[in-house]
N, CA, C and O atoms as a GROMACS GRO file, in nm:
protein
  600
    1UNK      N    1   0.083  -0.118   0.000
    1UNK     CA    2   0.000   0.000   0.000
    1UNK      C    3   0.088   0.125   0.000
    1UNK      O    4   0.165   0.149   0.092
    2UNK      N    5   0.069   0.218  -0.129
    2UNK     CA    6   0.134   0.360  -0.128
    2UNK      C    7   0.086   0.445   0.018
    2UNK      O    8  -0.025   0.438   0.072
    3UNK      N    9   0.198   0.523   0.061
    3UNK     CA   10   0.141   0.614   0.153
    3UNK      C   11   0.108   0.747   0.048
    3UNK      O   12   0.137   0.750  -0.071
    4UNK      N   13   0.063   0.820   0.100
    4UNK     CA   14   0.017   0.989   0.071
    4UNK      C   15   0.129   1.089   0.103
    4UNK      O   16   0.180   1.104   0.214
    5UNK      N   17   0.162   1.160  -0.014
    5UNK     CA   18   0.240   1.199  -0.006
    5UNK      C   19   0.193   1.343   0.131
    5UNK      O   20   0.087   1.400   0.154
    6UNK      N   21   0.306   1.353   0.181
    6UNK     CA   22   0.268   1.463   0.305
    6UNK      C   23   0.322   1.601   0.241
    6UNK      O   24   0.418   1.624   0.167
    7UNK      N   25   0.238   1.670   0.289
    7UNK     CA   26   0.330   1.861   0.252
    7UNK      C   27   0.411   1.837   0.338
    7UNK      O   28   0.406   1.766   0.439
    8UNK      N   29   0.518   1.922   0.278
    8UNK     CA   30   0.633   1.973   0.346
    8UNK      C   31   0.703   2.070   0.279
    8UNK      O   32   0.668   2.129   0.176
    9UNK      N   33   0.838   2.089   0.363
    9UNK     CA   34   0.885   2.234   0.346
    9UNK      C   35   0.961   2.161   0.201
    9UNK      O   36   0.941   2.223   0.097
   10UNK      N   37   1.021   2.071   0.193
   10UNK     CA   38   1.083   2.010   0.072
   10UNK      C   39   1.005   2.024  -0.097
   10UNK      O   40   1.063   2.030  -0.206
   11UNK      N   41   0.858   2.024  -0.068
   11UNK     CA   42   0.781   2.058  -0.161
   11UNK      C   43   0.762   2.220  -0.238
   11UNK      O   44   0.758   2.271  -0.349
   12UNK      N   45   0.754   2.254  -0.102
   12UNK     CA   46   0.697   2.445  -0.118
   12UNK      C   47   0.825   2.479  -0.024
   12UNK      O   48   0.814   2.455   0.096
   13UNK      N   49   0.972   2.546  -0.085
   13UNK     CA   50   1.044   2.566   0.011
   13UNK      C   51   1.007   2.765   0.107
   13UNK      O   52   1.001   2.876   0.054
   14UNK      N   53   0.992   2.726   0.244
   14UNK     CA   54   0.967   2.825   0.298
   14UNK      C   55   1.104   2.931   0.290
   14UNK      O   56   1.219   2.888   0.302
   15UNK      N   57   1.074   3.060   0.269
   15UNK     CA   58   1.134   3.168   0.270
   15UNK      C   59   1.151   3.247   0.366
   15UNK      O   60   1.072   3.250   0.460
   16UNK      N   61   1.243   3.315   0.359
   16UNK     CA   62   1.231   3.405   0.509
   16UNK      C   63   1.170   3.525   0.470
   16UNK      O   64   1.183   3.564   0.354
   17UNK      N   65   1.076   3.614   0.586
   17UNK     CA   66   1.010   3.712   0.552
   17UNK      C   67   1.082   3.793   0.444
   17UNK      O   68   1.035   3.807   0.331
   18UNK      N   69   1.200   3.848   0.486
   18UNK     CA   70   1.278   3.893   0.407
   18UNK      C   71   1.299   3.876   0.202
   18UNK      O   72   1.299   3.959   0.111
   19UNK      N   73   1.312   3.737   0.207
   19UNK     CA   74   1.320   3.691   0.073
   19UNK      C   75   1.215   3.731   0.012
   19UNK      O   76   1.197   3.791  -0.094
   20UNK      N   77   1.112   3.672   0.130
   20UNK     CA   78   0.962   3.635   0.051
   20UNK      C   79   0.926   3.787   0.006
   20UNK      O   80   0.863   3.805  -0.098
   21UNK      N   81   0.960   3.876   0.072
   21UNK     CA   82   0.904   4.012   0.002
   21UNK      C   83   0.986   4.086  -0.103
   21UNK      O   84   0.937   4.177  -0.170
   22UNK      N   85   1.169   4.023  -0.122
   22UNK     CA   86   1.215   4.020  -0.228
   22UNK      C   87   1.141   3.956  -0.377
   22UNK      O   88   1.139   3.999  -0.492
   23UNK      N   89   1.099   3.870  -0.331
   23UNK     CA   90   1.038   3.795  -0.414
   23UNK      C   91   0.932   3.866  -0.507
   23UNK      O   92   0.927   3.878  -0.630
   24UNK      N   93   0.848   3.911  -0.403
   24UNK     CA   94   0.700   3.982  -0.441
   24UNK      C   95   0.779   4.109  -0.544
   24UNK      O   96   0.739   4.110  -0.661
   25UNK      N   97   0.902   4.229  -0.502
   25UNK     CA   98   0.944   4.296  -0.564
   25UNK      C   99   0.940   4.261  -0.710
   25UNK      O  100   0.863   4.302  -0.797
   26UNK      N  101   1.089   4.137  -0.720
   26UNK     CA  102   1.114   4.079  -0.812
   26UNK      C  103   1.007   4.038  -0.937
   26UNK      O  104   1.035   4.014  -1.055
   27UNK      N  105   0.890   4.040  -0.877
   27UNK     CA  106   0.812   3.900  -0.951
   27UNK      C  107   0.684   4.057  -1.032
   27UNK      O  108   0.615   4.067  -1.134
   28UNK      N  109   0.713   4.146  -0.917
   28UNK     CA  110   0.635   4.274  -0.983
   28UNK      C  111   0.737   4.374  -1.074
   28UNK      O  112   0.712   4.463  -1.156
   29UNK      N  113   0.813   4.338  -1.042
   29UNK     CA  114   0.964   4.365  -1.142
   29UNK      C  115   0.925   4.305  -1.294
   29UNK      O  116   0.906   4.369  -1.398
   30UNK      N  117   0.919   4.160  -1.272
   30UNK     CA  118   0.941   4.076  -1.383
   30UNK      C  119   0.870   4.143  -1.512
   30UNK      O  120   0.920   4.160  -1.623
   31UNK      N  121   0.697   4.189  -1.453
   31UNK     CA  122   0.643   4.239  -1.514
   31UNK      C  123   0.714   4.319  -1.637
   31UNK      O  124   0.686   4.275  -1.748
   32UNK      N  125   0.785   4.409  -1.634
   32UNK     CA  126   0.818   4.526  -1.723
   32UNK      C  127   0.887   4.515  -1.820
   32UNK      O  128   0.882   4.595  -1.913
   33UNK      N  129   0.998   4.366  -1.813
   33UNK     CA  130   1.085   4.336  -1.928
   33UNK      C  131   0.997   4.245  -2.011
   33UNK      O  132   1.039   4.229  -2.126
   34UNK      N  133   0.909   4.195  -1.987
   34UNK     CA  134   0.821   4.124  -2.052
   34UNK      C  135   0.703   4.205  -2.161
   34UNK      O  136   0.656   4.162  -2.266
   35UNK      N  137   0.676   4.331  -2.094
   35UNK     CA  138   0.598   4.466  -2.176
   35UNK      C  139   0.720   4.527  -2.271
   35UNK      O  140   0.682   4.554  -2.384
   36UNK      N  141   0.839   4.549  -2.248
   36UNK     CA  142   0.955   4.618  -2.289
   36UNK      C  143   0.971   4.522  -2.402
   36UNK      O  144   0.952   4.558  -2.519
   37UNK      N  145   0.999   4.422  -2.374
   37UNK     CA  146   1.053   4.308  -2.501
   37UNK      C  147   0.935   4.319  -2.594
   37UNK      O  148   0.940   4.371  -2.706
   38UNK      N  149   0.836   4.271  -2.542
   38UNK     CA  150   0.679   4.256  -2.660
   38UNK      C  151   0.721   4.426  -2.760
   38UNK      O  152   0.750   4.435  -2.879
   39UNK      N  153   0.712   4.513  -2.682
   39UNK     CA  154   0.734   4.680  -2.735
   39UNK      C  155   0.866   4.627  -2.809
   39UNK      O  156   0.856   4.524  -2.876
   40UNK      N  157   0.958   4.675  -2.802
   40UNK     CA  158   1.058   4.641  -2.839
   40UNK      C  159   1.082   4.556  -3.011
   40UNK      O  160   1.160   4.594  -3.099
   41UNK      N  161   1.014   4.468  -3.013
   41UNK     CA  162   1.006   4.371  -3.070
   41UNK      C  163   0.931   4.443  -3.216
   41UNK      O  164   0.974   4.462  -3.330
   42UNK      N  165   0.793   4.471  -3.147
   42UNK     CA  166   0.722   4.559  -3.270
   42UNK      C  167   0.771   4.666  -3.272
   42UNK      O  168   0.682   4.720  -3.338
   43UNK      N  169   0.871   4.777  -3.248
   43UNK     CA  170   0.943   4.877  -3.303
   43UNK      C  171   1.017   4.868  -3.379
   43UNK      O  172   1.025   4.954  -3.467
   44UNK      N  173   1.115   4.742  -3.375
   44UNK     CA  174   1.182   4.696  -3.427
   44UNK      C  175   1.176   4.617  -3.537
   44UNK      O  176   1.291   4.613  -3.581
   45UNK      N  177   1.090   4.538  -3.619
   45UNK     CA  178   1.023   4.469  -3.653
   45UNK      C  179   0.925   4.551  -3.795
   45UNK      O  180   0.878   4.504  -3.899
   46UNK      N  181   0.926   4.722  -3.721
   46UNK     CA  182   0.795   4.790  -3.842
   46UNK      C  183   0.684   4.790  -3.786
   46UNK      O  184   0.605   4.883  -3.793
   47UNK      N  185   0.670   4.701  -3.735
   47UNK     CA  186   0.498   4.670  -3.729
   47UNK      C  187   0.408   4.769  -3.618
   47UNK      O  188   0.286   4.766  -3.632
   48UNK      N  189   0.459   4.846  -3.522
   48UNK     CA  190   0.471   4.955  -3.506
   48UNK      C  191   0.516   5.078  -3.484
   48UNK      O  192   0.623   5.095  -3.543
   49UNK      N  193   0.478   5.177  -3.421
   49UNK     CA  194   0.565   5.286  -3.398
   49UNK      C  195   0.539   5.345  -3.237
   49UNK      O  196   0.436   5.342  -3.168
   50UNK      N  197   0.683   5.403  -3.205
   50UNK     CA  198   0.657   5.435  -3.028
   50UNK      C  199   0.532   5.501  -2.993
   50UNK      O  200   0.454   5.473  -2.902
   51UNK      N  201   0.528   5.591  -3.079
   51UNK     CA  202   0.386   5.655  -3.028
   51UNK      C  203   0.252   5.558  -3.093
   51UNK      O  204   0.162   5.628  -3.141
   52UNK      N  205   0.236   5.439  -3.098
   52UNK     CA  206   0.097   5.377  -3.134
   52UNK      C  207   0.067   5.273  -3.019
   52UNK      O  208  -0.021   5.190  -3.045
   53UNK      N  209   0.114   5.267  -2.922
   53UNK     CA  210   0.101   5.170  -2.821
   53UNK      C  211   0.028   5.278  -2.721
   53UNK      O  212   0.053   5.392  -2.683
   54UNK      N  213  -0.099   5.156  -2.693
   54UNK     CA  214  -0.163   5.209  -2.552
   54UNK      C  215  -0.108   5.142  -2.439
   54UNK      O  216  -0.036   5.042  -2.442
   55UNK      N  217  -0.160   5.225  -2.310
   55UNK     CA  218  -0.108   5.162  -2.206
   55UNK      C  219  -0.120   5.029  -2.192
   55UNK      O  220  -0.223   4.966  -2.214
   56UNK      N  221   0.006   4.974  -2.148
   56UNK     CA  222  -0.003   4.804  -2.130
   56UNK      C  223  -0.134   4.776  -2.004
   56UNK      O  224  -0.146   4.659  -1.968
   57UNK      N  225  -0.203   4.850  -1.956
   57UNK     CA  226  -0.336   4.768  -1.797
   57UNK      C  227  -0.425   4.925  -1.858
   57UNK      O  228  -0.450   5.019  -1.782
   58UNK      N  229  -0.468   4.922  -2.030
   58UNK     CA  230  -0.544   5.044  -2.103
   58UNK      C  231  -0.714   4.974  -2.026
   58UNK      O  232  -0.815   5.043  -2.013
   59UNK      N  233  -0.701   4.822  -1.985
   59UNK     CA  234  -0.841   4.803  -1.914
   59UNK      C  235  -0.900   4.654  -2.033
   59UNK      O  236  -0.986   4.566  -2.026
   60UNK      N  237  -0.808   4.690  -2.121
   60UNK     CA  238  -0.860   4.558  -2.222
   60UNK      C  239  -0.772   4.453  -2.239
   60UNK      O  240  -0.673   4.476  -2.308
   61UNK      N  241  -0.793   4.301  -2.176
   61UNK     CA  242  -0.726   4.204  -2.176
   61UNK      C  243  -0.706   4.138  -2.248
   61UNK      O  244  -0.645   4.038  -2.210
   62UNK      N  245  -0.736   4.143  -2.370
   62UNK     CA  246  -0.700   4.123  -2.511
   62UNK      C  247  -0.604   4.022  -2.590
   62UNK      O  248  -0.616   3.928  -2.669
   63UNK      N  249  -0.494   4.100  -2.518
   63UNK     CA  250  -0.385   4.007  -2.523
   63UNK      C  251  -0.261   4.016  -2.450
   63UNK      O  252  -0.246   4.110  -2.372
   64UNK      N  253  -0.183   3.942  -2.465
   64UNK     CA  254  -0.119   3.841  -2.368
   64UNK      C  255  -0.059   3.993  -2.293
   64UNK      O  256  -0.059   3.988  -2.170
   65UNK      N  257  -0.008   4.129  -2.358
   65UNK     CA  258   0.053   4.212  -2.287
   65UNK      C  259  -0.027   4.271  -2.158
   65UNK      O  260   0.000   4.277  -2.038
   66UNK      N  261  -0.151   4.317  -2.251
   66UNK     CA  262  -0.199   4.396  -2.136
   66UNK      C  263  -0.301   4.315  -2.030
   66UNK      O  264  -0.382   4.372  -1.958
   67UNK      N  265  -0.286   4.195  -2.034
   67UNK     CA  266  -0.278   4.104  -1.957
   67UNK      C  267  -0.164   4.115  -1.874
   67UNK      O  268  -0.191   4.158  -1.762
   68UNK      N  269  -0.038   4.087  -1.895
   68UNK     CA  270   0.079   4.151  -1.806
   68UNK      C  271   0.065   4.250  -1.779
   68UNK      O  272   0.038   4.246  -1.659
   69UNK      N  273   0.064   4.388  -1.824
   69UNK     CA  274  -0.014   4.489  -1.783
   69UNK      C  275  -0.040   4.466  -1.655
   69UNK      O  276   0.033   4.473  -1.557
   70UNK      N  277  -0.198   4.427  -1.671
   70UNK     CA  278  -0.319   4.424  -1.573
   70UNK      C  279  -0.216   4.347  -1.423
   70UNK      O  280  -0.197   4.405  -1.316
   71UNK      N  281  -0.162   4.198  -1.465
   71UNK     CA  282  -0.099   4.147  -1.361
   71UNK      C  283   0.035   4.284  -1.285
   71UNK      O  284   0.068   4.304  -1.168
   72UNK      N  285   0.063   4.328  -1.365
   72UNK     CA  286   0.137   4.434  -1.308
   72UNK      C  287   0.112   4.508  -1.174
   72UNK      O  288   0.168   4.512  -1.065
   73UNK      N  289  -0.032   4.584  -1.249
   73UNK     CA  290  -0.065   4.673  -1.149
   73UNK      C  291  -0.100   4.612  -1.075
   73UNK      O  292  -0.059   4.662  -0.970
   74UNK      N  293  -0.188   4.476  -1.044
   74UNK     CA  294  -0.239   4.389  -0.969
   74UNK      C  295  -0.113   4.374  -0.818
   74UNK      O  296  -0.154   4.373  -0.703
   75UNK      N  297   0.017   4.364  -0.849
   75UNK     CA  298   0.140   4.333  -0.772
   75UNK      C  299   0.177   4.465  -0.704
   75UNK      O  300   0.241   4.458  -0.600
   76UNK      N  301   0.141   4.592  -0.757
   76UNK     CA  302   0.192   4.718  -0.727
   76UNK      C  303   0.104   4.721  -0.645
   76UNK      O  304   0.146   4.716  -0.530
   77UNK      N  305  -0.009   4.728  -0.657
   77UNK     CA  306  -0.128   4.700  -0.595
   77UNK      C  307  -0.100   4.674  -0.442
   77UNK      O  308  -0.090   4.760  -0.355
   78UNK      N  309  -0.092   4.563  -0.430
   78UNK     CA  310  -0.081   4.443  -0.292
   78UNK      C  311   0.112   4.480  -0.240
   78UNK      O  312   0.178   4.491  -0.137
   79UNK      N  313   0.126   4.485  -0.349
   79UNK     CA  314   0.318   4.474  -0.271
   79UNK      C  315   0.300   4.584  -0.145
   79UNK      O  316   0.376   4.566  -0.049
   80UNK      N  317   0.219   4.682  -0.138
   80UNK     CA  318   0.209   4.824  -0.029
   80UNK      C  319   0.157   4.731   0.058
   80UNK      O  320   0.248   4.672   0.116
   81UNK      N  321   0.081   4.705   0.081
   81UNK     CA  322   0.012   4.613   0.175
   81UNK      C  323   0.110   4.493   0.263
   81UNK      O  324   0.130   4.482   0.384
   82UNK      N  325   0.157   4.414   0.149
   82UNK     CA  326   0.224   4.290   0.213
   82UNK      C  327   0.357   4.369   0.268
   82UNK      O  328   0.399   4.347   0.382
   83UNK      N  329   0.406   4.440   0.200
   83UNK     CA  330   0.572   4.527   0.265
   83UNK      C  331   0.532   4.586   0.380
   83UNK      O  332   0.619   4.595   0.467
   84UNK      N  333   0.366   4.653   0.418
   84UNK     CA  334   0.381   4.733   0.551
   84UNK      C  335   0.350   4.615   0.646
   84UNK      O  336   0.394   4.630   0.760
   85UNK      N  337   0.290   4.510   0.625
   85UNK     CA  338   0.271   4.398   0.700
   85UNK      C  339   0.427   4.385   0.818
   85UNK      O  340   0.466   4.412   0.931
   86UNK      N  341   0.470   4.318   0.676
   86UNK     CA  342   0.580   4.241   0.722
   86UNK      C  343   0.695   4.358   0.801
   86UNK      O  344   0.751   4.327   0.906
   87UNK      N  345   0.714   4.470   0.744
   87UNK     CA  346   0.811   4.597   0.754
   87UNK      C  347   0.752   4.592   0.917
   87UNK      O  348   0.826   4.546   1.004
   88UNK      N  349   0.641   4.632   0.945
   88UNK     CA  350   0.628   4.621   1.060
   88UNK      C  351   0.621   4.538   1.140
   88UNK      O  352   0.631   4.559   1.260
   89UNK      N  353   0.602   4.418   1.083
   89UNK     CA  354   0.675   4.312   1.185
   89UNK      C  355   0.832   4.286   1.242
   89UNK      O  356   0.881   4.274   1.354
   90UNK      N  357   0.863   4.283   1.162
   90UNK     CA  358   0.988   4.291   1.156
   90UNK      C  359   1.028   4.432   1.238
   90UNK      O  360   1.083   4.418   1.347
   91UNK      N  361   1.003   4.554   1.192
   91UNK     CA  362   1.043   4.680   1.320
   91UNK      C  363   1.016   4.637   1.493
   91UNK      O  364   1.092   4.671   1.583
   92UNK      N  365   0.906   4.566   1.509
   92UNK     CA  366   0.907   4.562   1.623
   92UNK      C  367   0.881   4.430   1.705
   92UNK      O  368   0.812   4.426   1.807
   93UNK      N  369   0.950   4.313   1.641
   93UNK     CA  370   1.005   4.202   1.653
   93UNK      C  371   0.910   4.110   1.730
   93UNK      O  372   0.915   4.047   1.836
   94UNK      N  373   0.785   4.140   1.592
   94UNK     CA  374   0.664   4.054   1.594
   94UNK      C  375   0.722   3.932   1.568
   94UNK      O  376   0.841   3.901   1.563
   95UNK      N  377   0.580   3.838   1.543
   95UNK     CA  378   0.580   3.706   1.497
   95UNK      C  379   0.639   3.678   1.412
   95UNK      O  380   0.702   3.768   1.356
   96UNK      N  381   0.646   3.553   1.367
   96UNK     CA  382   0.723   3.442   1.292
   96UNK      C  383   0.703   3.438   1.154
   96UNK      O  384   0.748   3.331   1.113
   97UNK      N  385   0.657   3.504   1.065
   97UNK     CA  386   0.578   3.488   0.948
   97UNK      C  387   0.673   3.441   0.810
   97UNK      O  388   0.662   3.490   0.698
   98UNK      N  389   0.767   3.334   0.851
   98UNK     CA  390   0.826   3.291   0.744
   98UNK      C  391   0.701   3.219   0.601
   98UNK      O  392   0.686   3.249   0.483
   99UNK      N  393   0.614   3.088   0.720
   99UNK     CA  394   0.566   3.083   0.637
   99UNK      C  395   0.463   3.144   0.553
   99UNK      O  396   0.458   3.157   0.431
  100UNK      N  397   0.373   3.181   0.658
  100UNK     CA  398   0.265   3.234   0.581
  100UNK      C  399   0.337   3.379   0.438
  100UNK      O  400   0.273   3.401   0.335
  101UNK      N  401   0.453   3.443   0.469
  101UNK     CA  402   0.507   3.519   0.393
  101UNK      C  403   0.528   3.447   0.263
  101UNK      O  404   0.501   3.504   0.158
  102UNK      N  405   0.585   3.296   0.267
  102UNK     CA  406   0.630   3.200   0.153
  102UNK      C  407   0.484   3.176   0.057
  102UNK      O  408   0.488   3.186  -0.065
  103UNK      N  409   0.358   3.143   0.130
  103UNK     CA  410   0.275   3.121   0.106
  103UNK      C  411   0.178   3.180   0.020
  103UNK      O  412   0.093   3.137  -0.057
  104UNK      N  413   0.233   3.340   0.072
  104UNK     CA  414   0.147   3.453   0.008
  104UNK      C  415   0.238   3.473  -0.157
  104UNK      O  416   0.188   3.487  -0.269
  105UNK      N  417   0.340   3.469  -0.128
  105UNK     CA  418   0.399   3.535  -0.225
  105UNK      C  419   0.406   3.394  -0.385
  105UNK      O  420   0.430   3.414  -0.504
  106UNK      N  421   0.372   3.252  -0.302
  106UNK     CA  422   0.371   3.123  -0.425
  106UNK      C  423   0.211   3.176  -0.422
  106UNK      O  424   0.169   3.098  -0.508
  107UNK      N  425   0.139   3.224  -0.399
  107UNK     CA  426  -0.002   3.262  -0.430
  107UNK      C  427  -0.066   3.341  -0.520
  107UNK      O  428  -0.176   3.353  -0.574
  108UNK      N  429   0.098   3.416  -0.514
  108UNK     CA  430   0.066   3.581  -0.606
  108UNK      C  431   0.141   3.523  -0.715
  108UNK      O  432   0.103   3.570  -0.822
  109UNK      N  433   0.248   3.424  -0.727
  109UNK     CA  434   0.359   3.404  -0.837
  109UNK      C  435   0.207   3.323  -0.922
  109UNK      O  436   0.191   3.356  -1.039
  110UNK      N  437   0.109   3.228  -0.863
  110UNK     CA  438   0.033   3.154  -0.910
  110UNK      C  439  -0.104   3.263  -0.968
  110UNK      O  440  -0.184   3.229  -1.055
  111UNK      N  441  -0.106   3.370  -0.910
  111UNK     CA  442  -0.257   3.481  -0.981
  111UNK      C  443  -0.143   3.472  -1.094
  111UNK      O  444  -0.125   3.396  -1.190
  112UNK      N  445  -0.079   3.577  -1.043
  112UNK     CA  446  -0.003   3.663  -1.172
  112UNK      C  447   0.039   3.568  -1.291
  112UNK      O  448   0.083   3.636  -1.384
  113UNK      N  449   0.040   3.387  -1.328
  113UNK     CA  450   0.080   3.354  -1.412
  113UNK      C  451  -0.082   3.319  -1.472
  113UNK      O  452  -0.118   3.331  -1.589
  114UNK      N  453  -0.170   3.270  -1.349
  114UNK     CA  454  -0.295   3.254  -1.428
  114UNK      C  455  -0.357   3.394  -1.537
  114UNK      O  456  -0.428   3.375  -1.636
  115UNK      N  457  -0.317   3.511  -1.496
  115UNK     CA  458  -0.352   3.588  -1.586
  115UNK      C  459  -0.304   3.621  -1.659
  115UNK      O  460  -0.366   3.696  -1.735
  116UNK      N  461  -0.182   3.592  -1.685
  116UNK     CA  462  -0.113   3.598  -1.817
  116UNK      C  463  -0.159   3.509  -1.908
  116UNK      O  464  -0.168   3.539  -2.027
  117UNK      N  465  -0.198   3.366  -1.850
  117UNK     CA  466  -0.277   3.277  -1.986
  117UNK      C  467  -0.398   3.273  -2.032
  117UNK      O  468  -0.428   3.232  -2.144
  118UNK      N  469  -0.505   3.330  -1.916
  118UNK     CA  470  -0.602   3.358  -1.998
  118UNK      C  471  -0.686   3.449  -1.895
  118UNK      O  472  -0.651   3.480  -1.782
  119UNK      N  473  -0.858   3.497  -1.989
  119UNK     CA  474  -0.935   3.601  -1.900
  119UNK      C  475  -1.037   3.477  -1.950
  119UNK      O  476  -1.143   3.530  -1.983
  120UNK      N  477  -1.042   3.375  -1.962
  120UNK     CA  478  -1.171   3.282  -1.967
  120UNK      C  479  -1.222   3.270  -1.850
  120UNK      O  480  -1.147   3.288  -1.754
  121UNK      N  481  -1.360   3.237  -1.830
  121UNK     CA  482  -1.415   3.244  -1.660
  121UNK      C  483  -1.366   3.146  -1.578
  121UNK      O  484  -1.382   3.163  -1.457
  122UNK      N  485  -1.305   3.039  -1.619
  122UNK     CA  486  -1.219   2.953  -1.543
  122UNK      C  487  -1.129   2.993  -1.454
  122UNK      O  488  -1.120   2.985  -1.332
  123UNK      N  489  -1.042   3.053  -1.571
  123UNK     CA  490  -0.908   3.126  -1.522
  123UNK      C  491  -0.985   3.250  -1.466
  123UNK      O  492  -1.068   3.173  -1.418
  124UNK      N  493  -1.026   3.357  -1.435
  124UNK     CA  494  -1.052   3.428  -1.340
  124UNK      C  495  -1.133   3.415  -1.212
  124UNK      O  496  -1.154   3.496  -1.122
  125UNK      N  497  -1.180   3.259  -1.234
  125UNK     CA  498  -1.235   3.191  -1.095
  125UNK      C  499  -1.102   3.164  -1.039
  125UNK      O  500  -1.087   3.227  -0.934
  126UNK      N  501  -0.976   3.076  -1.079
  126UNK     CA  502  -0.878   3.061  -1.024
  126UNK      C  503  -0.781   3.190  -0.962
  126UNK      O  504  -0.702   3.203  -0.869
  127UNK      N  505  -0.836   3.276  -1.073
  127UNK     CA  506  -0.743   3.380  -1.025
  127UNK      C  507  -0.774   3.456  -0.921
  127UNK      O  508  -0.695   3.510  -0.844
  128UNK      N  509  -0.947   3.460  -0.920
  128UNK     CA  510  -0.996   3.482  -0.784
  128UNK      C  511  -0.970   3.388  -0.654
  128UNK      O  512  -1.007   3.452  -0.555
  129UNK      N  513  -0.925   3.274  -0.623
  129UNK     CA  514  -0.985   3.212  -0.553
  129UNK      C  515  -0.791   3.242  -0.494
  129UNK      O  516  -0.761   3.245  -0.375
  130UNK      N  517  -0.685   3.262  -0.612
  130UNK     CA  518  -0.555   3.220  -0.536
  130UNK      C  519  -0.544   3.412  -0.504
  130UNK      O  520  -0.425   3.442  -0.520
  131UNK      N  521  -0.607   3.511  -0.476
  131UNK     CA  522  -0.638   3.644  -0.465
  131UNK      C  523  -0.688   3.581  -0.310
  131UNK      O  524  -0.612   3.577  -0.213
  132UNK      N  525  -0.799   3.543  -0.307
  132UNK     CA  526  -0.899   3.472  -0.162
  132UNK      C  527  -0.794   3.430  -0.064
  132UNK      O  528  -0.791   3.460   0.056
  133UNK      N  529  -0.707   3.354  -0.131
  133UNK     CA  530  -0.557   3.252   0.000
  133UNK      C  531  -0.475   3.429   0.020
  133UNK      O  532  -0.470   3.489   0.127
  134UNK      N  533  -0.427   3.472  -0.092
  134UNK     CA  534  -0.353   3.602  -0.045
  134UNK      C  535  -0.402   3.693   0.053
  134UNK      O  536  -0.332   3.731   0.147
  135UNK      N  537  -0.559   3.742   0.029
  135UNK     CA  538  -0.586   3.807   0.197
  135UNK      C  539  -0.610   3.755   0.304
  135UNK      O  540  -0.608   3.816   0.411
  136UNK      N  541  -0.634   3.644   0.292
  136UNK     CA  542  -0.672   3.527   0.439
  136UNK      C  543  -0.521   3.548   0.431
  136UNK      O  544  -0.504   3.669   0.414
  137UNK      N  545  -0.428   3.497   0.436
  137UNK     CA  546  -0.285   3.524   0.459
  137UNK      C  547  -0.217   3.669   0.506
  137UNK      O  548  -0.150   3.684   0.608
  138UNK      N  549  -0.245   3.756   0.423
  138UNK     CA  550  -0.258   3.910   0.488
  138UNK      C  551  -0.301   3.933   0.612
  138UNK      O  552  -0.244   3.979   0.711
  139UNK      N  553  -0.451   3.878   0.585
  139UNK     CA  554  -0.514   3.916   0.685
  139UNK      C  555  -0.433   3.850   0.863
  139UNK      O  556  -0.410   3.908   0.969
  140UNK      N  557  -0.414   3.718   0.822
  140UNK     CA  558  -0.338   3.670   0.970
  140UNK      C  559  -0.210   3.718   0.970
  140UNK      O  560  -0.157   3.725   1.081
  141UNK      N  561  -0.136   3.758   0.864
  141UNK     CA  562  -0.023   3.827   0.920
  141UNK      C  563  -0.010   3.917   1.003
  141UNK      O  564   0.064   3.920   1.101
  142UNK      N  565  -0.131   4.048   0.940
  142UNK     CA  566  -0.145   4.153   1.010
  142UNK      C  567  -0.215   4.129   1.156
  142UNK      O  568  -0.200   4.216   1.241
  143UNK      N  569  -0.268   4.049   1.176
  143UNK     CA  570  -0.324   4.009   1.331
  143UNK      C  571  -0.217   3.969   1.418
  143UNK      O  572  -0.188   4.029   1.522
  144UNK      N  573  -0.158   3.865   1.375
  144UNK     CA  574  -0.031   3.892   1.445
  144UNK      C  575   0.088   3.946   1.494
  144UNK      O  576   0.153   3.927   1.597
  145UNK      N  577   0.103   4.023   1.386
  145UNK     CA  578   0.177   4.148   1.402
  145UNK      C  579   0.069   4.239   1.467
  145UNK      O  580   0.142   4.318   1.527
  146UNK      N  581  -0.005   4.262   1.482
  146UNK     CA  582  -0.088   4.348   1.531
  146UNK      C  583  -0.079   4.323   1.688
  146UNK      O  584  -0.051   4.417   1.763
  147UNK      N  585  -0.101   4.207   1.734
  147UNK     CA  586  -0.105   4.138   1.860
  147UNK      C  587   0.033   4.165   1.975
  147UNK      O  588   0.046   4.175   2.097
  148UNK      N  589   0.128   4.171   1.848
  148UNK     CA  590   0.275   4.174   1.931
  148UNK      C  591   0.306   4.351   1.932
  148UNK      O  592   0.419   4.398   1.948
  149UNK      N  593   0.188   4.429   1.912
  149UNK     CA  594   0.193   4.548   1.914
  149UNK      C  595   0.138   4.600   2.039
  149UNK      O  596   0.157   4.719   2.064
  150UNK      N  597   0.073   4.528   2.121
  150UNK     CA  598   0.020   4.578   2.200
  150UNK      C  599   0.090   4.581   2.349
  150UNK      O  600   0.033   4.636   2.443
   0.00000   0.00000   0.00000
């Protein structure tokens, strides 16, 4: 008889608060060379010109850019949120939040790729639902850090 495989840290490796909000930077970083190259590409190429491009998050998901786009602002978005979390945990030598920090940020790496592949109602149920784990995660970070404030 197979056993079940168990979670562990070997699966999903935990990060330290620190990383994990490198991470979130990075991953809202990633965004821009990916809009730059697509641009880039059609300047270069003819097929357009600098001034004929609308904003990459213009509100229409269309295609694959302003889909990155959209995931963009989506990260700029939340990164204020998760950095004052943790920033203040860390200032005043709250709780433990390695994992839940690891957790949030494989949550956001998992929105931000679902919306790059598609806006079908599938994929924005998923993209809602791994959005749902990111504030339940927020949300207990900030309680605990909140707690060690008092």
């Amino acid at each position: 008889r197979q056993q079940r495989a168990r979670f562990s840290s070997t699966m999903l490796p935990l990060l330290s608060t620190g990383k994990a909000l490198l991470g979130f930077a990075a991953l809202t970083f990633l965004h821009i060379p990916i809009i730059l190259a697509n641009r880039s590409y059609l300047i270069f190429t003819g097929q357009r010109k600098p001034t004929q491009f609308e904003k990459s998050r213009s509100g229409s998901e269309n295609t694959f850019v302003s889909r990155v786009g959209m995931a963009h602002a989506n990260c700029v978005e939340n990164l204020v949120l998760f950095a004052s979390v943790l920033l203040c945990n860390r200032a005043y030598g709250g709780a433990q939040l390695d994992a839940l920090a690891s957790y949030y940020l494989y949550a956001r790496i998992c929105q931000s790729v679902t919306h790059w592949i598609s806006v079908n109602e599938t994929a924005i149920t998923v993209r809602f639902l791994f959005f749902l784990v990111q504030l339940v995660i927020l949300a207990m970070m900030g309680y605990y850090t909140y707690t060690t404030l008092r």
